[in-house]
N, C-alpha and C positions, 0 to 999 in steps of 0.2 A: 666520147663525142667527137664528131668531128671538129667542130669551129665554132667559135662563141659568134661575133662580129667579122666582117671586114676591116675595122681595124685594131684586132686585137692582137697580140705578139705573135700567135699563129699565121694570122693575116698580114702580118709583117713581112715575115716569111714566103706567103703564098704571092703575094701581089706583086713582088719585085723578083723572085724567083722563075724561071719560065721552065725549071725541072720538073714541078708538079713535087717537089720534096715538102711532104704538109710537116707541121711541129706538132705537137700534142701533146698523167701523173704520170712509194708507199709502203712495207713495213710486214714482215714473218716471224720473227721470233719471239716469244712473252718475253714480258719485261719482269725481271727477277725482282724487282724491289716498287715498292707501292709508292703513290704520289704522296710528293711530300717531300721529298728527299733531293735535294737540289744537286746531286750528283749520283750516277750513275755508271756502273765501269759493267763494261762488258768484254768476255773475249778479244784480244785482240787492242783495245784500247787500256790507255795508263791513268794511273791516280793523277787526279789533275789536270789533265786534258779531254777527258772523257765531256760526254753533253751535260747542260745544267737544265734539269727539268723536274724545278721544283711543284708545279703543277702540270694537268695534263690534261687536254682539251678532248671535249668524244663531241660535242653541238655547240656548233660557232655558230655566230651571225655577224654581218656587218653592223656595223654601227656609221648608218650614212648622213655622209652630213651637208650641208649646202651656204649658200654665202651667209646665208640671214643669221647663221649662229653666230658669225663672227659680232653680232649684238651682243651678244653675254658682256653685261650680266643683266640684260632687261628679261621681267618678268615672261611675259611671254615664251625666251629663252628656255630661263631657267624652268616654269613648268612643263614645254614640250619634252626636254630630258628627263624629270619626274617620271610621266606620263610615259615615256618610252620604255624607262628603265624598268619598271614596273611588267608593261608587255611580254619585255625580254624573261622577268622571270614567268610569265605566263606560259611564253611560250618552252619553257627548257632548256634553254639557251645557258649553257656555262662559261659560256668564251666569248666577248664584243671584240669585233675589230673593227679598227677607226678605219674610215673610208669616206676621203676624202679631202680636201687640202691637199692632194695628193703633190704636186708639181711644189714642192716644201718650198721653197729658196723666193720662188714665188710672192709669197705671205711674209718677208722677212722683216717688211712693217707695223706688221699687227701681231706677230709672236704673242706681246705681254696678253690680248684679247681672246687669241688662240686659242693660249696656254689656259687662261684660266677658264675657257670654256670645255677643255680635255679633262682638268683636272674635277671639275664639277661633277661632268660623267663620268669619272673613275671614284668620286665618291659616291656616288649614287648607285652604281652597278656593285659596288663593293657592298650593299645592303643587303643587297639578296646573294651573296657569293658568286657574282658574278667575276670571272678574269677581264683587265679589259686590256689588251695587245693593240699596241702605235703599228699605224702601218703609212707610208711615208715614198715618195722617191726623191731619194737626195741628189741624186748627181746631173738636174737639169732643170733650163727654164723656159717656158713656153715664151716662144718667140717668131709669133707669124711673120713670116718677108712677103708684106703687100695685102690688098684686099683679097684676094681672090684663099689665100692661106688664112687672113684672120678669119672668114667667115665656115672655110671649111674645121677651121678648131674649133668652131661657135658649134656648127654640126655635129661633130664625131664626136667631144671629147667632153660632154658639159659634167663629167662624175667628175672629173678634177676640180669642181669647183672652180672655175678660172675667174681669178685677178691677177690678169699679168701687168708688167710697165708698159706702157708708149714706147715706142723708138728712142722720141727725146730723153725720157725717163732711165730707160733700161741702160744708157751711156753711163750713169752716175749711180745704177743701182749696184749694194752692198750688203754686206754683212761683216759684222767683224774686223772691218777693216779692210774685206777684201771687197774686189771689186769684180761682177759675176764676168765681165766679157773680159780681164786678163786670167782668168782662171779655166775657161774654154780650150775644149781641143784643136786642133790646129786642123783645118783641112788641107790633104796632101797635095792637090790638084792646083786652091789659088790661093792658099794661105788664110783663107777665111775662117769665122768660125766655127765647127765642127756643128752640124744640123742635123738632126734627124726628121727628115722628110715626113715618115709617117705620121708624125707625133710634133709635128710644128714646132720642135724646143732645140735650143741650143744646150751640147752635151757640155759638162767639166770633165775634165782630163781625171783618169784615178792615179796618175804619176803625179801631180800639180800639189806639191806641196803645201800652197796656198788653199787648194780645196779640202785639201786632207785635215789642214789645221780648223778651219772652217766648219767643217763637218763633226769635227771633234768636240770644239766646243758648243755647237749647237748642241749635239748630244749630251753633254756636261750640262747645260743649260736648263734642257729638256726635264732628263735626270731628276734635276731640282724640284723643276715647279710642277710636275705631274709625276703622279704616285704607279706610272704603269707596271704593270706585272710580266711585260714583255715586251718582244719588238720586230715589227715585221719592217725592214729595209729593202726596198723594190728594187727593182731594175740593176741589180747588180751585172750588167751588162756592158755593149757602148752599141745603143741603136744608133748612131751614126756610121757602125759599119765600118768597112776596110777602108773606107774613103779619112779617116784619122787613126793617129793623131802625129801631126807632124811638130808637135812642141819641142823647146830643148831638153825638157825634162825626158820626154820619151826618146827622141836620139841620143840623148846623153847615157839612159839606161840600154839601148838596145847595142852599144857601142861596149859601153861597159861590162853589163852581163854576158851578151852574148857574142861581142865580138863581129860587130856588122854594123854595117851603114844603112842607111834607109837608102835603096836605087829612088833615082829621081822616078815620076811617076808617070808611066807612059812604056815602063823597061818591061817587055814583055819574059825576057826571062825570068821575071822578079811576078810582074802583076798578073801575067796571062793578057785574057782577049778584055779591056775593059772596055768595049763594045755591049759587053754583056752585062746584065744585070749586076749588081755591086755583090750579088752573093754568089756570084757562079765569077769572081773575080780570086788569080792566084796561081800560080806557076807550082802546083805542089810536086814537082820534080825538083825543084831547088828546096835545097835544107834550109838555105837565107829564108825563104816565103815561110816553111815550118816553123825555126823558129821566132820567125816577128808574129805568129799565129799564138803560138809557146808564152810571147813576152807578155803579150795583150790579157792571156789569159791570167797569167801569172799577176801581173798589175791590179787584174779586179780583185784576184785571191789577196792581195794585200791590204784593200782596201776592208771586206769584209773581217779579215783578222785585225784589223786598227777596228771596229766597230764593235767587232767583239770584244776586245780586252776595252774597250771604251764604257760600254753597258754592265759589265761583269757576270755577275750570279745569274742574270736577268735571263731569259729564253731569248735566242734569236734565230730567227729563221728570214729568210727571202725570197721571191717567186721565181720560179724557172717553169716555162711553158712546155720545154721540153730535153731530153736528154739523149737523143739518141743521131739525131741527122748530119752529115757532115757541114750544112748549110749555115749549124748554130754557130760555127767555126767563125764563118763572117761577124758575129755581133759577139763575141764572148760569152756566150751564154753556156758554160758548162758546170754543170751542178758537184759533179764528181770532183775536181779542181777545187771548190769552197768547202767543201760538205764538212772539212773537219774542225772548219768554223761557226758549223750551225746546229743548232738547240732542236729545232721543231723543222718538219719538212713540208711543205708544200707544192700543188701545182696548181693553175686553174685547168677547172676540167669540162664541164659543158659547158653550153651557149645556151644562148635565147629563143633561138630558131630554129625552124624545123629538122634542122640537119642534127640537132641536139640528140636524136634520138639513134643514131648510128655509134654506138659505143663502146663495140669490138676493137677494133683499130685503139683505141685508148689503153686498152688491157694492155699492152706491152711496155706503154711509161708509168703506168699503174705501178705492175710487178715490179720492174726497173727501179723506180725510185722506192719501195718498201725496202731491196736489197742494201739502195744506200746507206739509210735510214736503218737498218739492221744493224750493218757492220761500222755504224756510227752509234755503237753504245746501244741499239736498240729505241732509237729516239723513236718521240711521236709522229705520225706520218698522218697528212691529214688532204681532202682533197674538196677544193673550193668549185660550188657549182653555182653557174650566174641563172637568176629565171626574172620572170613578170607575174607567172603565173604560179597557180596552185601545183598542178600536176608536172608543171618542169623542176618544182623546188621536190615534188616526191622523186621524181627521176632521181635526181641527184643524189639525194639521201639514200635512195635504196641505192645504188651506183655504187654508196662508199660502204653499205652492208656488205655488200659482193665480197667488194675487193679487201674488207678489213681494215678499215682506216677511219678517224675522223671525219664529221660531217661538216663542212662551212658553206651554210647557205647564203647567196649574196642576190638580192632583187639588182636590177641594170635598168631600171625605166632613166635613169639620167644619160644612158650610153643614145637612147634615142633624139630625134629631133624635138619630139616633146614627149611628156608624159603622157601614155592611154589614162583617159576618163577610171577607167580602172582593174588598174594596175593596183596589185598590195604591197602593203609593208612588207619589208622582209619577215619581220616577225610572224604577221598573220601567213605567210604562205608558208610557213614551216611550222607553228603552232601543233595544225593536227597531227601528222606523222612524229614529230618529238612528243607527245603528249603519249601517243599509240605506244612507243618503245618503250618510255618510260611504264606507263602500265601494265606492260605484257612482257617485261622483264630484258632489261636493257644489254648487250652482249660486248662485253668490255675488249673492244680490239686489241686490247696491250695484252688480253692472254690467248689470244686467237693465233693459233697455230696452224698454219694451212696446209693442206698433206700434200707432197711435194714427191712428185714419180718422174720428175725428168729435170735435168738443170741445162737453161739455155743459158748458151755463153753470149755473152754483148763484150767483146773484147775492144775497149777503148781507142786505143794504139788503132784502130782502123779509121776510126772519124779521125783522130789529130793528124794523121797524115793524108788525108782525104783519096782514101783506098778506094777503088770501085777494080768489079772485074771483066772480064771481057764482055758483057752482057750489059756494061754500064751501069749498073744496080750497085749498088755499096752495101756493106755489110748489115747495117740496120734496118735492108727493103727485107732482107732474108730473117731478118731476127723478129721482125710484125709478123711475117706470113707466117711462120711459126707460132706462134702468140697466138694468129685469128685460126690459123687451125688444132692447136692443142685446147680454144674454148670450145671450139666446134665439136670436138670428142672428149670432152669433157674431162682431159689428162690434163691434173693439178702438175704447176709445175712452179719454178722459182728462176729469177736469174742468177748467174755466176761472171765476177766481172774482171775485168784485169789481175788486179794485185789477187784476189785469190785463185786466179789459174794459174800463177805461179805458185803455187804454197800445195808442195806435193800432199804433206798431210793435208791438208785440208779437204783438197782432192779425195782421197783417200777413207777420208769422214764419212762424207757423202758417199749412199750406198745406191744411188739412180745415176742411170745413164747420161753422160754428158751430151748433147747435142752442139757440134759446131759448124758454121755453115758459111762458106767465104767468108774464113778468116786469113786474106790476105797478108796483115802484119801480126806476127809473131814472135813473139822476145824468146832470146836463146832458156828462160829461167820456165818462162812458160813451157816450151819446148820440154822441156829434162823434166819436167814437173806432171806433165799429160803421158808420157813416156812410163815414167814411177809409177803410175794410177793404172794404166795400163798392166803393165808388168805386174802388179799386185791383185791382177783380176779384174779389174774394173771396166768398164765397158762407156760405148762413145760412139757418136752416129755423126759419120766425117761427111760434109757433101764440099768438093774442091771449088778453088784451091785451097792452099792451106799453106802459110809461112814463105810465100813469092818475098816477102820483105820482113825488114826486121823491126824491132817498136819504132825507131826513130824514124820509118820509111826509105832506108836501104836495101834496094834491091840484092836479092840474095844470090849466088853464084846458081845455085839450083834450089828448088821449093823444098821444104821440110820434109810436107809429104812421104816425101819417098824414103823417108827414113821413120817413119813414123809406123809403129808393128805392134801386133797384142792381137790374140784369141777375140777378144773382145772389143776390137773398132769393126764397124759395120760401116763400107763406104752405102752412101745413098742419094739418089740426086737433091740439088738446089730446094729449096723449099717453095718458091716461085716458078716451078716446073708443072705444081698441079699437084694434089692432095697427097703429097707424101706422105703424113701420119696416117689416113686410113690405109695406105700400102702397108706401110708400119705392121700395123697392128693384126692387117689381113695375113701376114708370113710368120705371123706370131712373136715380131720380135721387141713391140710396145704390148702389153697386154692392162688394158686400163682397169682401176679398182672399180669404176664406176661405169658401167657397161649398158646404153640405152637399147631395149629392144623393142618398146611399146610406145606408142601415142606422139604428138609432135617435136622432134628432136629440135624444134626452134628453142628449149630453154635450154640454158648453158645450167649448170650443175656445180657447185661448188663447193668443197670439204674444208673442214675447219674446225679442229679440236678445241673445246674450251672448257682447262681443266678435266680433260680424260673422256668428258662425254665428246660425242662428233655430233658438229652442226652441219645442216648444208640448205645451201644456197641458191635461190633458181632465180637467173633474170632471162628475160625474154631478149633473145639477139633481133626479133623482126619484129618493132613498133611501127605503129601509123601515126606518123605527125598529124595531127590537126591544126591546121594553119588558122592564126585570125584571120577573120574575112579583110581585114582594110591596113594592119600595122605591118610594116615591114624593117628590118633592121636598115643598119647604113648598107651591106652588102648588096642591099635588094631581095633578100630572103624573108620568107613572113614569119612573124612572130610564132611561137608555139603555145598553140592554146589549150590544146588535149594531147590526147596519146590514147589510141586504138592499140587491138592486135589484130593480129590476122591465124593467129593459131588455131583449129580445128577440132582435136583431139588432146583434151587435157588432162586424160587420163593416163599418166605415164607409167612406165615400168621397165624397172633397170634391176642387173646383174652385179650383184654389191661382192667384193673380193674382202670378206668381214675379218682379214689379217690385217689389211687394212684400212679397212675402214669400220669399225667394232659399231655395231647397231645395240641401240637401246629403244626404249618407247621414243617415239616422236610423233608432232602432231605438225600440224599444217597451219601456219598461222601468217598472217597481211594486213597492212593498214586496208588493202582494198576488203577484208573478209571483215573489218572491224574486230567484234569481239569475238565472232565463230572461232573454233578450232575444228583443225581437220583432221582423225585419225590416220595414220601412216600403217600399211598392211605390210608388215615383216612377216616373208616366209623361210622359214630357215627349210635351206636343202641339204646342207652339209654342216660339217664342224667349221670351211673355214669359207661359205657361199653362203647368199639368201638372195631370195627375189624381193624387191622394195616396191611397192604398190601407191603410186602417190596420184591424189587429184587436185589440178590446182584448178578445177575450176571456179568462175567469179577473181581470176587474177588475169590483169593482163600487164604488169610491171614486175613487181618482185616478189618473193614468197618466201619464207626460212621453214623447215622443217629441224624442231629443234624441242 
C-alpha cells in the first residue's frame, strides 16, 4: 500500500522530506518446531539467544480502547469487554493487541485503573484461547506548544487516547521518581526539549539513564499486574529527528564510544545544508556525521535489549514502518540494528484510503523484512493492515495470504476527526474472510515456503552511509524497481542482505542468480565472498557501480568492479532504466517457472510450498478504489469504501516449469467465490512442462489455487 494517513510514520517521512523518498513490511523459511516451544534455534543462531516464541499468531486484531475504559471496574466497563471478548472469538481472532493508551507515560496517574482494566481483558480473552500482546510507546509525552498544536493533536491523533498534563501540570509530572521533562532529549539548536513536530510529544533520551530506569520498572510493574502473553514496544525510534539529542549522556557516550565531539550546530561540514528539511540534514562525507548516525542507532538497539532481558520468555516485537530508505537514517528507525532483540516481527501496512489499494511498491519491505525474520531463528512475521471498512480489512488479509505472513487487522475510525455513522468494529470487518479460511482450510504461513529463482541483494552499508549514485537514486530506488518488476513477471524471488553476502558458503547454498544493482558500498568480506560464488559457478546480474566505497563509506582508490570476474556475472543496466527483467528473460537469461501467456497479466502469481504440495497465489496489482462520497482522511484523501477491478480477461493461462513448480489437483477457491470451488485445468506437455488453465472469474481481490 502506499500510505495509510498523512500522519502516519510513512507521512512523517513524506511531509518533511522534499526527496519524494516514501517509507513503507516478513518471513521464508518453515519453522522446524511447532508452537509451544518457547525457543527456537535456527541456522545461524545460538542456544539462548535465539527468538522466544512460545506461541504463534496467524489472525490478530486490535483490541481498541478509548478514555471511558479507564472506568474499570464499573459494570458497563466490565460487560463491554465480555461482549467484546466473546466477538473476537466469533470472529477467529487468535491474537488481541491492546490499542490504545498508546502515548504510556501519559496515564502514569491512572496505571492502578489501567492495569486492572488490561488485566480483565487478558482474562477474558484467555477464555476462548485468545493471546492478548501489550502494545505501548514508551519513550514520549504528548505535549502541544500553544493552541494552534493542542487542537491539531485533538485532530490527528485521537487513537492514543489523549490525557495529557497542562503546561502547569507537565512541570511536576513523574513517575518513579523521575521527572518527564529532565529525562527529555536535548535539542541541538536551543537547548530545548527534544519535540517531535509531527506527533506533538516531547521525546525521552534512550541514553538517559533516568528513563531507562523508569522504563524498566514500569515494565516490572506491568509484568505483575497483567497476565500478557507478549509485548509490542513502539516507536523504538527518536521522531524528533537529527535535531537531538544534545544531553550529557549522549556527548558523554559519543565522546566515549566513538571518539568525537558533537560540532556545534550550524557546522556545515558536520550538519550539511540545514536549510533543508531535518531529513535531508547531514554531511555524510564526514565519518564524524556516520558515526553520530552509528551512535543514535546503536542507543535505541540498547534500549530494546534492556526491554528484552526486562520481559524475558515473553515475545517482543516493535513497529518499523520501513527498512530500506536512507531517510530512516534521520529518526533511527532501523529494523536490521534491533532485530536480534525481537520475538515476533511487524510492519504497518495499508491505509484507510484510496491510495490503499497500490500494493506493489510494498512488496519490497514485505520480502525484506520475512528475510529478517528468517535469519532471526525463523520468527513470526506478521503484517498489520489499518481499514473502516469491510473490503479494506479483506484487502489486507488477502495482502498477508500473498505474501505469507500473519494477518493483524486494525479499524482507524479514531485516526479521523470523527467516527463515520458507520464505520465497524474491527471484529465484524474481519469476521467473514477469518471465518471463510478457517472453513476452507486455513494455510499455516510458518510452513509456506516460497519458491525463490532470483536473490536480491538490499546491501545495508549503502543506507548507513547514505550512498546515492550519480543518477541521485540510492541503492533501495533500484532494489523497489526490482521487486515491482519481478511481481510484474511473476519471478518468485527472496532478499539477500549484508552479513549474508559476506558468508561465501552461504552464497554458495543458494542455487539462483544473485542480482546486485548500485551497490555503491561494499565490505572487502563481501567482495572475497561474491568472488568465491562466482568462481564456484555461480551466477549474478551486476548493474554499476559496484564497491566505489567501502562498508564504513570510504571512498575506494578504484571500484571493485573491475576486479570482479566469473563466467557467470551478466553486466545489465540499473533497474530504473525501464523493464530490465522482461530484457532478462527475452535473451533467455532469467527463464521464469511461471510463465503468463493467456488472459489479463494484471494478476501477480505467487508460489508457495506447503509441506510438498505447491500453493499459489493471485492478487490483482490494478484495483479501483471506491472512494466514500463525503469522509476523507487527515491527508485529504477519501476514505476506501470498495474496491473495483478493471481486468478484462480472466481466463488465464501460464507455462508451468513443473521441476519447479511440481502440479497436483488444485481448485480455485475466494472469500469472493464463497463456497464455489474452481477446477484448475493441468495439461501436462512434457515430463518437466504443463499448461495451467486457471479462471478467476467472480474475483476481483485475491484468489489461492490450492
Amino acid at each position: 500500500m502506499k500510505h495509510k494517513e498523512e500522519n502516519s510514520r510513512r507521512a512523517f517521512i513524506r511531509t518533511i522530506s522534499l526527496t519524494g523518498l516514501g517509507m513503507g513490511v516478513v518471513h521464508s523459511l518453515p519453522l522446524s518446531a511447532v508452537a509451544g516451544q518457547s525457543l527456537i534455534i535456527a541456522p545461524g543462531t545460538h542456544a539462548g539467544i535465539g527468538p522466544d516464541i512460545p506461541f504463534v499468531p496467524k489472525r490478530l486484531g486490535s483490541w481498541w480502547c478509548t478514555l471511558e475504559d479507564l472506568l474499570w471496574s464499573q459494570k458497563k466497563i466490565t460487560d463491554k469487554i465480555k461482549r467484546r471478548a466473546a466477538a473476537f472469538a466469533e470472529a477467529d481472532i487468535d491474537t488481541a493487541v491492546s490499542y490504545g493508551f498508546h502515548i504510556r507515560f501519559d496515564f502514569a496517574n491512572y496505571f492502578g485503573q489501567l492495569h486492572g482494566y488490561l488485566a480483565e481483558v487478558c482474562n477474558e480473552l484467555h477464555k476462548y484461547n485468545i493471546k492478548f500482546i501489550e502494545h505501548y510507546s514508551c519513550n514520549h509525552v504528548e505535549r502541544p506548544r500553544g493552541e494552534a498544536e493542542f487542537k491539531k493533536l485533538h485532530r490527528t491523533q485521537r487513537h492514543h487516547t489523549l490525557l495529557f498534563h497542562d503546561p502547569k501540570a507537565a512541570a511536576h509530572a513523574q513517575y518513579e521518581g523521575h521527572l518527564f521533562q529532565d529525562i527529555c532529549e536535548v535539542d541541538l539548536r536551543d537547548g530545548s526539549r527534544g519535540y517531535a513536530l509531527q506527533y506533538q510529544m516531547e521525546t525521552f533520551c534512550h541514553n538517559n539513564p533516568g528513563f531507562l530506569d523508569m522504563h524498566r520498572k514500569y515494565l516490572q510493574r506491568l509484568e505483575k499486574e497483567v497476565s500478557f502473553d507478549g509485548y509490542q514496544v513502539d516507536d523504538m525510534c527518536n521522531y524528533a529527528g537529527l535535531a537531538t539529542c544534545g544531553c550529557k549522556y549522549c556527548r558523554d557516550r559519543f565522546k566515549k564510544d566513538y571518539g568525537h565531539v558533537i560540532p556545534p550546530f550550524g557546522d556545515k561540514s558536520f550538519w550539511g545544508d540545514t536549510k533543508k528539511p531535518m531529513l535531508q540534514w547531514g554531511n555524510y562525507e564526514n565519518p564524524v556525521f556516520r558515526d553520530w548516525l552509528k551512535m543514535k542507532d546503536d542507543s535505541v538497539a540498547d534500549h530494546v535489549k534492556l526491554v528484552k532481558e526486562t520481559v524475558g520468555k515473553k515475545p517482543l516485537m516493535t513497529c518499523c514502518s520501513s527498512t530500506g530508505p536512507v531517510s530512516l537514517n534521520a529518526i533511527s528507525l532501523n529494523l536490521e540494528r534491533i532485530a536480534q532483540h525481537v520475538d515476533f516481527f511487524m510492519l504497518e501496512n495499508v491505509g484507510t484510503n484510496i491510495k490503499s489499494v497500490n500494493w506493489v511498491e510494498k512488496d519490497a519491505e514485505a520480502l525484506q523484512q520475512k528475510d529478517i525474520a528468517a535469519k532471526r531463528g525463523n520468527s513470526p512475521t506478521i503484517a498489520l493492515s489499518y481499514t473502516i471498512y469491510e473490503e479494506g480489512a479483506y484487502l489486507g488479509w488477502g495482502l498477508a495470504r500473498f505474501w505469507g505472513v500473519a494477518n493483524w487487522a486494525s479499524t482507524m475510525q479514531y485516526r479521523l476527526v470523527e467516527d463515520p455513522v458507520d464505520s465497524l468494529e474491527m471484529e465484524d470487518a474481519i469476521r467473514d474472510v477469518n471465518n471463510w479460511e478457517m472453513k476452507h482450510g486455513p494455510l499455516d504461513f510458518m510452513e509456506g515456503k516460497d519458491l525463490v529463482e532470483v536473490r536480491l541483494v538490499n546491501n545495508s552499508y549503502n543506507r548507513a552511509n547514505g550512498w546515492r549514485g550519480t543518477d541521485g537514486k540510492e541503492h533501495w530506488h533500484k532494489v523497489k524497481e526490482w521487486s515491482e518488476q519481478f511481481v510484474a513477471n511473476n519471478i518468485g524471488y527472496r532478499f539477500l542482505r549484508a552479513e549474508e553476502l559476506a558468508d561465501a558458503a552461504a552464497l554458495q547454498a543458494g542455487k539462483t542468480p544473485l542480482v546486485l544493482d548500485s551497490m555503491g558500498c561494499v565490505s572487502d568480506a563481501q567482495f572475497k565472498a561474491i568472488q568465491q560464488y562466482l568462481a564456484a559457478g555461480g551466477k549474478a546480474f551486476l548493474a554499476l557501480p559496484f564497491g566505489t566505497h567501502d562498508e564504513k563509506g570510504n571512498k575506494r582508490s578504484k571500484p571493485l568492479s573491475g576486479e570482479l570476474k566469473g563466467k557467470g556475472l551478466q553486466i545489465v543496466e540499473t533497474a530504473t532504466s525501464g523493464p530490465v527483467v522482461e530484457t532478462l528473460i527475452k535473451k533467455g537469461w532469467l527463464k521464469p517457472a511461471v510463465l503468463q501467456t493467456g488472459g489479463d497479466k494484471r494478476w501477480a502469481v505467487r508460489c508457495r510450498d506447503h509441506k510438498g504440495k505447491m500453493i499459489l497465489h493471485f492478487m490483482n496489482t490494478d484495483m479501483v478504489a471506491v472512494p466514500h462520497e463525503t469522509i476523507r482522511d487527515m491527508g485529504n484523501s477519501p476514505i476506501l469504501l470498495h474496491i473495483g477491478a478493471n481486468m478484462r480477461n480472466n481466463a488465464l493461462v501460464f507455462e508451468v516449469d513443473t521441476r519447479k513448480v511440481p502440479l497436483t489437483a488444485l481448485n480455485i477457491l475466494s472469500p469472493e467465490l464463497k463456497d464455489r470451488k474452481v477446477p484448475v485445468e493441468i495439461i501436462r506437455k512434457s515430463k518437466n512442462s504443463a499448461t495451467l488453465k486457471v479462471s478467476l472469474d467472480g474475483v476481483k481481490v485475491y484468489a489461492v489455487a490450492q
